[in-house]
N, C-alpha and C positions, 0 to 999 in steps of 0.2 A: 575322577568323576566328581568328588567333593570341590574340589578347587575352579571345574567347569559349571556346577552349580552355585557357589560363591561370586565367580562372576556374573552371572544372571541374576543374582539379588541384586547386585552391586551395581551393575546400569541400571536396570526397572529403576533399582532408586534414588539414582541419580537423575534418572530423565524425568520423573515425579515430581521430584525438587526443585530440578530445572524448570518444570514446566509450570510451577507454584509460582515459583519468582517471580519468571517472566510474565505470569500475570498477574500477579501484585504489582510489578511494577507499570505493568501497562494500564490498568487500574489509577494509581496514583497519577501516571502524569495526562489522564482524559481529566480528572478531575481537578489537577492542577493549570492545565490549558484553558480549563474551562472557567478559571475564577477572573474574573475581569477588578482591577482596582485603578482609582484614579484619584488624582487631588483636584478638585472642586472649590476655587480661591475664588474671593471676594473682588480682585481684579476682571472678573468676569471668564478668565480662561480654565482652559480643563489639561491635565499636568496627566497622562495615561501611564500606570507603573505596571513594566512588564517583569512580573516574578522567575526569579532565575532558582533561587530554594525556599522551599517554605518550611515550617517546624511541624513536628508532629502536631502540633497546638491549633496550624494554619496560619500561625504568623510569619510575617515576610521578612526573611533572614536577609536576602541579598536579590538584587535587582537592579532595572535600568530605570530612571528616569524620564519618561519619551517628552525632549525640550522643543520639537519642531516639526512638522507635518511631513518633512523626508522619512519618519524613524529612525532618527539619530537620538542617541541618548546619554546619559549621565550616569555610570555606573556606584551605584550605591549599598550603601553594606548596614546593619543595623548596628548599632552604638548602646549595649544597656545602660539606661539611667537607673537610679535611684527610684524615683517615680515618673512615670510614661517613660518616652523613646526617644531616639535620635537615629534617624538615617544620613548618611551624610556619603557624597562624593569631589570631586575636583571641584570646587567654587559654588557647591550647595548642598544646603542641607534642611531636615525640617525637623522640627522638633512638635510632638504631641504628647496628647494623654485620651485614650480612646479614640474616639472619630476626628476630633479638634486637631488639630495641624497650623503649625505658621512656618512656611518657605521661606528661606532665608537665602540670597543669590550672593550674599558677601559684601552687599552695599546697605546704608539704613534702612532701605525701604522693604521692610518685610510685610507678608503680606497673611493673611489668615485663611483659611483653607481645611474644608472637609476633607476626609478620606471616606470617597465612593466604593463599594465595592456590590458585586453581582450576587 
């Protein structure tokens, strides 16, 4: 009888647990879908970063790049600096500090660039 009521604790409170999780995490990624960011360059074009993790903080750990209107991208990973930031993937990367950005494609012409976000 004891060990038959021990299992009934023992789901209930598992399925509780489970069911927390599962919506914390479905929580976090409606509000993670939802954050729109992009780079905003002086070149006049707009650079759209699709976030793959974000930190508890909501800074962008790791992501794609979006380089072309098919959604093809440049997978990118953050780099800590000293002071501000570096994301950086195969043949680019940008370096900031707050909103300010300059994109760098691996040739001299870098170009300066807000970071947009929703």
């Amino acid at each position: 009888m004891k060990s038959l009521w021990n299992r009934r604790v023992g789901l209930a409170l598992g399925a509780t647990l489970l069911s927390a999780a599962l919506s914390m995490m479905a929580h976090a990624a409606g509000s993670f879908e939802a954050q729109k960011m992009w780079l905003s360059c002086e070149n006049g074009r707009e650079y759209p970063i699709h976030p793959l993790a974000v930190s508890r903080e909501y800074d962008l750990v790791t992501g794609y790049l979006l380089t072309t209107g098919h959604g093809r991208g440049v997978h990118l990973r953050l780099i800590p600096m000293g002071s501000g930031y570096r994301y950086a993937g195969p043949g680019v990367w940008f370096d900031g500090l707050r909103g300010e950005a300059v994109l760098n494609w691996g040739r001299p012409d870098a170009v300066a660039c807000h970071v947009m976000q929703e």
